[in-house]
N, C-alpha and C positions, 0 to 999 in steps of 0.2 A: 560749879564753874567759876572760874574768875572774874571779876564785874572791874569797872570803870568808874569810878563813883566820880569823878571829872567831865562826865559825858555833856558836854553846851547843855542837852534837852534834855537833862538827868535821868536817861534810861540807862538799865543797867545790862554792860553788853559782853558778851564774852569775844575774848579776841586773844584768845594766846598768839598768834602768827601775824596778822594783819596789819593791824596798824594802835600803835600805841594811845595814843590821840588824832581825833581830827586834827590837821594842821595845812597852813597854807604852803603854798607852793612857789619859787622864785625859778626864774628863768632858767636858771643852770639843774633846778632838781636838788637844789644842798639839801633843805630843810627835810627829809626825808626819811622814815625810818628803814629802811635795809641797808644799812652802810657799820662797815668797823669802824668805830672813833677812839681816837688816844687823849689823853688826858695832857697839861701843860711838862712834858718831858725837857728833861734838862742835858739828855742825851746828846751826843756829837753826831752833826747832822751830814750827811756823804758830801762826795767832792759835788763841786761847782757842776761840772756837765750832768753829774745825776740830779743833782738838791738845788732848791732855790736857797734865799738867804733866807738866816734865820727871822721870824717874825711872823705876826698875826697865827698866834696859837691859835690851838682849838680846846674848847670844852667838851666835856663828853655830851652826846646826846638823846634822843629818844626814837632810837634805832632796832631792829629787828635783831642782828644778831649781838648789840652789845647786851638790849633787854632780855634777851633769853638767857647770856652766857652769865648774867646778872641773877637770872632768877629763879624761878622752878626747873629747871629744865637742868642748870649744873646741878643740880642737886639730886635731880630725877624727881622731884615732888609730883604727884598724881595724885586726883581728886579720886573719890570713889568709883567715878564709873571710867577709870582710867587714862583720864585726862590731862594732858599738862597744864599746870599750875602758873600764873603768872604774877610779878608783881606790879603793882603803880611804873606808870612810865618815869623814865630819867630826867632830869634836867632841862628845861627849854632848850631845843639848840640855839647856837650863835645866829641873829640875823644877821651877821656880816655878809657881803656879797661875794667874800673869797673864802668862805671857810670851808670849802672843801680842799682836802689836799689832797694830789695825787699819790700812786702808791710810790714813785719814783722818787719825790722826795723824802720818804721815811726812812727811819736809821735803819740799821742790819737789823738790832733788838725787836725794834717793830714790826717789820717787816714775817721775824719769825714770830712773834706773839702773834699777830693777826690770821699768820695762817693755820697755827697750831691752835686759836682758837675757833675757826671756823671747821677744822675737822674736830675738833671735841664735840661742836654744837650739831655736824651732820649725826655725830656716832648716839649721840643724844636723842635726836630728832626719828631715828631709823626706831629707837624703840619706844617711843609713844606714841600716843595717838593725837593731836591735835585739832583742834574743833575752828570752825572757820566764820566769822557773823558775815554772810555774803547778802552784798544787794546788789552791787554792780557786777554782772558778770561782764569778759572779754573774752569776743570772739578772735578767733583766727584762725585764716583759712589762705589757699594759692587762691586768686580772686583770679586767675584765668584758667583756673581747673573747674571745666562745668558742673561735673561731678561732684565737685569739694563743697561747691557752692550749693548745689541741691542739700547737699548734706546739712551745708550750714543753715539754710532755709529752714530744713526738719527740726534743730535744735534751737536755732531762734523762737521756732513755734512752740514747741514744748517747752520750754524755760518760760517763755511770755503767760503760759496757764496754768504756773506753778506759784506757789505759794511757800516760802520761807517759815521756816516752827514757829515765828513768831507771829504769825499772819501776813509778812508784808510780799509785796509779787516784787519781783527781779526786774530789776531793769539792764537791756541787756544791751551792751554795745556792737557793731560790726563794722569793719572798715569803712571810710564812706563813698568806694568806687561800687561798692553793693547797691548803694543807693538807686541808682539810674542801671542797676544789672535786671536784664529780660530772666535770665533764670535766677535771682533774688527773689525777684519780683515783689519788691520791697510793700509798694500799695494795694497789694492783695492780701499781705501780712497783717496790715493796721486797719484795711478793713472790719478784720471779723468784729473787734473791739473797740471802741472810743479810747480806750486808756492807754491803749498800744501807741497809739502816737505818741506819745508822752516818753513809756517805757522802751521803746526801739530808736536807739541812738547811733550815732557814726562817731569813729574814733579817726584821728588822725595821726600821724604821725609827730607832728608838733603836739598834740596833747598827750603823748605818749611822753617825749622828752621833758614838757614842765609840768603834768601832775601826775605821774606815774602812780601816786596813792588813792589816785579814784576808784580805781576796783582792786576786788579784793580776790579775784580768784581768774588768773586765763585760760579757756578753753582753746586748746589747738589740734586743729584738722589737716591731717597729712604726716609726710613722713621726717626725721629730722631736720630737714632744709628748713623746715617751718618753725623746730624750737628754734632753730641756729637765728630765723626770722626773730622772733621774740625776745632773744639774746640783742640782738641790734637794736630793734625798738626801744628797750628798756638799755638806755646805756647802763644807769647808774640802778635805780631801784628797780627791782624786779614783784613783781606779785606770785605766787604759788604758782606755776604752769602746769595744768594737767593738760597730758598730748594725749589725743585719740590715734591712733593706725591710721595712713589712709597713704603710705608712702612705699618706698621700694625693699629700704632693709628694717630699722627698728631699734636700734640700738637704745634712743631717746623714748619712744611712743611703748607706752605700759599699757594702753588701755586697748580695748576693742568698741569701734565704735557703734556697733552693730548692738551694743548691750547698755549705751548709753546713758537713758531713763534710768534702769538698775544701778550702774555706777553713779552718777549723781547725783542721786538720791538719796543712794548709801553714805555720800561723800558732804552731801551737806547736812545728814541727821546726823551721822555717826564719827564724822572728823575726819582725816587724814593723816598720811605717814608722808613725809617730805623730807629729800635729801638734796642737805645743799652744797652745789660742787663750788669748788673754787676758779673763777675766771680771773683771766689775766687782761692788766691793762697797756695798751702800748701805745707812746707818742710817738709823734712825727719829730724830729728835731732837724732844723734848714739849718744849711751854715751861713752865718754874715758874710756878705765880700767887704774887701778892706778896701778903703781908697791907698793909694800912696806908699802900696806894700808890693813887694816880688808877685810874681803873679799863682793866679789863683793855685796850679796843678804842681808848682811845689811846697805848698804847705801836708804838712805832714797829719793823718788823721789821729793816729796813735800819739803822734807827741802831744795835740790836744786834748784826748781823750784818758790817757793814764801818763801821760810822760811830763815834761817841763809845765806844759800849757794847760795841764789839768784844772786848774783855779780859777782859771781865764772863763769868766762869763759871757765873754763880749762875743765869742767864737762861734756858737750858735743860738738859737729862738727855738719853742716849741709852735707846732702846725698844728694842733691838732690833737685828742685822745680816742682811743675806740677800746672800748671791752670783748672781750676775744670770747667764749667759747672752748672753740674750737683749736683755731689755727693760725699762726701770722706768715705769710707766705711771702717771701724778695726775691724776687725771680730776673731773668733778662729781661723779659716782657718778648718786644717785636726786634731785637738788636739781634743782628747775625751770631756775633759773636756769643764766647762764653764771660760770664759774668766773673768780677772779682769783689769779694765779700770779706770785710774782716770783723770779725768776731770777737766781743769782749762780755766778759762776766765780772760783776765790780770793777774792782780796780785793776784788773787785770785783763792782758794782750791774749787771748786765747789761741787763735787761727786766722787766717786767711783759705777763704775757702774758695774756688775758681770750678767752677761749673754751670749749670743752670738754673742753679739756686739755692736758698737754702729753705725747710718749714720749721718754725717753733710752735710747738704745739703742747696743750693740755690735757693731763691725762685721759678726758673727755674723747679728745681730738686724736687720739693715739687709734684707733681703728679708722679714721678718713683719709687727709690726705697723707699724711705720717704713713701711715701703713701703705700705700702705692709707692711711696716712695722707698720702703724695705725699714723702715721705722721697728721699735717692738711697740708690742699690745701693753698696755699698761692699764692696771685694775684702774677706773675713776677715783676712790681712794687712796693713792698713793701719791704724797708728799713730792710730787718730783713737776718736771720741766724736761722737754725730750729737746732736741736738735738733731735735723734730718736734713744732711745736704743730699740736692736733685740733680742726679745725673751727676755727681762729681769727676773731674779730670785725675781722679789720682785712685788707686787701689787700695791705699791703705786708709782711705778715711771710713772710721766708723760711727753710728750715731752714737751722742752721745744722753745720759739720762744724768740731769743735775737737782740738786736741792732746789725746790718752788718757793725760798727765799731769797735768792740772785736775783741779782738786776741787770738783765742782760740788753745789751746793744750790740746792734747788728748794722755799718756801715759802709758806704761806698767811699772806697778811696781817692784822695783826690787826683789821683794817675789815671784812675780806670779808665780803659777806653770805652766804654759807654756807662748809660745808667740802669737803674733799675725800675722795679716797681713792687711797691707792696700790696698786700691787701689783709684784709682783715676778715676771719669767716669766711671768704670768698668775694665781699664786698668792699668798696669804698678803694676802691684800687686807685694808688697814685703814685708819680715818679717819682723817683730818689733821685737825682743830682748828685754827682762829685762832693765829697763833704757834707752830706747830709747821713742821717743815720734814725734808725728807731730803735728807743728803748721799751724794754719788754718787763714787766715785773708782776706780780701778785696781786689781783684786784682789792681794795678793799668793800668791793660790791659783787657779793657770789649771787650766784643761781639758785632758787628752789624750786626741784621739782618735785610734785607729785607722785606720790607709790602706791600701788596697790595697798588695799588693808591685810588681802589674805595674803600676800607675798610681799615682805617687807623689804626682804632683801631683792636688789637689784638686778640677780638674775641674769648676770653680768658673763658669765662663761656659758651660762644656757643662751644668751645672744651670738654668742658666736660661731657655735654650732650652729643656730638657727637661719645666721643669716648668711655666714661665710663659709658653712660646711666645713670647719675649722678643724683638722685631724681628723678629718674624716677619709676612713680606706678600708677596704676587706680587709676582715679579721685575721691576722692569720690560723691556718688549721694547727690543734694539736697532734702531737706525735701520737702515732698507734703503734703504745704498747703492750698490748693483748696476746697472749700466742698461740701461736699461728698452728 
């Protein structure tokens, strides 16, 4: 296995996946290792409404998929009992308090390196095995599914009387509305044991956003809504997510949780197989009002946006980023009327789209809400970005499937007779205004999930039969040519 020899308390620890060094944690989550970093690029940076101005580079850092795509892992290097191989961590990251950069402001080039290297390091990752040094584990569960909750109780109690190859016992976290839950029944937990006090923690949502590097491995209970849950929590770093079943269809959840113990067990002697998808990041962008200018509903959004007014920074502010998943949804919301949407990719005026909406979604997301709305199914592997207008007012519009290096924006006109609303995943829904818009692009912080050992692959078209009965019809009968 691969050791640490930087470890503060000089043990030597295997961590191909995890966490490269201890490190601390700053408000925003920068200093963190699952994130793509670029080096001081001398590259031409996009127009003004997508890129900030140039300044405050970044150094590379000591990140998850830069250190793998860095180390044994491009290479395929495996240890004898077929392990991936790791190197010394990178570089201290920057403490500066802005070095993160969003994906919106990187060049085209970047944009494609990053995503072209995180599927080299999924295709990587599917065939080895990866060993995990876990001490904190993370619970998650629906906390008003009573059910889920009993379940979580049973796996809190068994992880709490376990013991790590190395000797040390698990400390396990769980939301902390568990805390004061009748069926958690949290002080019946910590009874059995003195130490359990100690090792049985509450996680919050703030401590999700500034030290996401605390645990090293999440367990999730339920059915996708609950990864799509853990995609939210973790905006930016994510930990290994293994999903147990516990929901309606399955698309996300590989495991059975009914076999728990056995999976677990397997999974922290014997390593993991983890595949990590690509999420996409989308801003809010408002637009400024002008004092002492024409009024607001005839300035033009497109000429701001790719036309004359392109350079112009002063035109709008970012609200906000959310890492998607799934799906970015702008809909009418509560307006009678049908919505009008224009649509841009780079530099360019794409459509206007006049309906009830439009969904951008990842290939992930490509069987949710994409698919209700007559989307295509798209492998989770596949390099693309779908666009699905809802309900649209014209026949010939159809979706469209584009390269997952665009940078796409999506905004309301400033004529529209109403606004909109976006959401993110399903969540964090909020209005669009006249002149406001969200840009949509390629996270530089993906997803890993967990895969089974004995089925590496994804399993991805046996889901669909599974859960969508997907072509599925009576056979037809063959001819009877026998005679007669």
């Amino acid at each position: 296995m691969a050791t640490n020899p930087a470890h503060p308390n000089g043990e030597q620890i295997e961590e191909p996946l995890g966490e490269p060094e201890p490190m601390s944690s700053d408000s925003e989550g920068v200093n963190e290792p699952l994130e793509v970093s670029f080096g001081d690029s001398a590259a031409q940076r996009r127009r003004a409404s997508i890129s900030t101005r140039p300044g405050n580079p970044r150094q590379s850092t000591s990140c998850f998929v830069h250190t793998l795509l860095h180390s044994g892992v491009r290479s395929g290097t495996l240890d004898d009992e077929g392990i991936a191989q790791r190197s010394p961590a990178d570089p201290t990251p920057d403490q500066e308090a802005d070095a993160h950069t969003q994906s919106r402001h990187l060049t085209k080039q970047q944009l494609s390196d990053m995503a072209l290297g995180i599927r080299e390091l999924s295709k990587k990752l599917g065939k080895i095995q990866v060993k995990l040094k876990v001490r904190n584990v993370f619970l998650l569960t629906k906390a008003h599914d009573q059910s889920l909750v009993a379940k979580t109780r049973s796996m809190a109690k068994w992880l709490l009387e376990q013991k790590s190859l190395d000797g040390h016992f698990y400390t396990v976290w769980v939301e902390n509305t568990l805390e004061r839950n009748e069926a958690f029944n949290a002080e019946d937990i910590v009874s059995k044991d003195p130490s359990y006090q100690h090792r049985l923690r509450y996680w919050t949502t703030e401590l999700c956003r500034k030290k996401p590097h605390t645990w090293e491995i999440v367990l999730a209970l339920g059915g996708d809504g609950t990864v799509l849950y853990a995609s939210w929590l973790f905006q930016r770093i994510v930990p290994p997510v293994m999903s147990f079943a516990g929901g309606s269809l399955g698309f996300l959840t590989k495991f059975d949780f009914q076999q728990y113990p056995e999976t677990l067990t397997k999974a922290f002697r014997d390593g993991v197989t983890v595949s990590v998808r690509l999420r996409f990041e989308a801003t809010i962008m408002r637009s400024k009002p002008r004092e002492h200018e024409r009024a607001q509903h005839q300035r033009d959004l497109v000429e701001e946006l790719v036309g004359t007014l392109a350079d112009d920074i002063s035109t709008h502010y970012p609200d906000g980023s959310h890492s998607i998943l799934n799906d970015c949804v702008c809909d009418r919301g509560p307006a009678a009327t049908m919505s009008g949407i224009e649509v841009f990719g780079d530099s360019q005026h794409f459509t206007t789209v006049q309906g009830d909406g439009i969904c951008v979604s990842t290939p992930t997301g490509s069987t949710a809400y994409n698919l209700a709305c007559g989307g295509s199914l798209v492998h989770p592997e596949a390099p693309v970005l779908l666009i699905t207008a809802i309900a649209p007012h014209a026949l010939n519009f159809r979706p469209l499937v584009l390269p997952d290096t665009i940078v796409l924006r999506i905004g309301v006109p400033y004529d529209a007779r109403a606004s909109c609303w976006a959401s993110f995943d399903g969540k964090e829904r909020c209005e669009l205004k006249a002149g406001d818009y969200v840009t949509i692009s390629a996270s530089r912080f993906p997803f890993p999930s967990v895969l089974p050992l004995d089925r590496k692959n994804e399993d991805w078209v046996d889901s669909l039969s599974r859960t969508l009965s997907w072509n599925k019809r009576t056979r037809q009968k063959a001819f009877d040519d026998s005679p007669k």
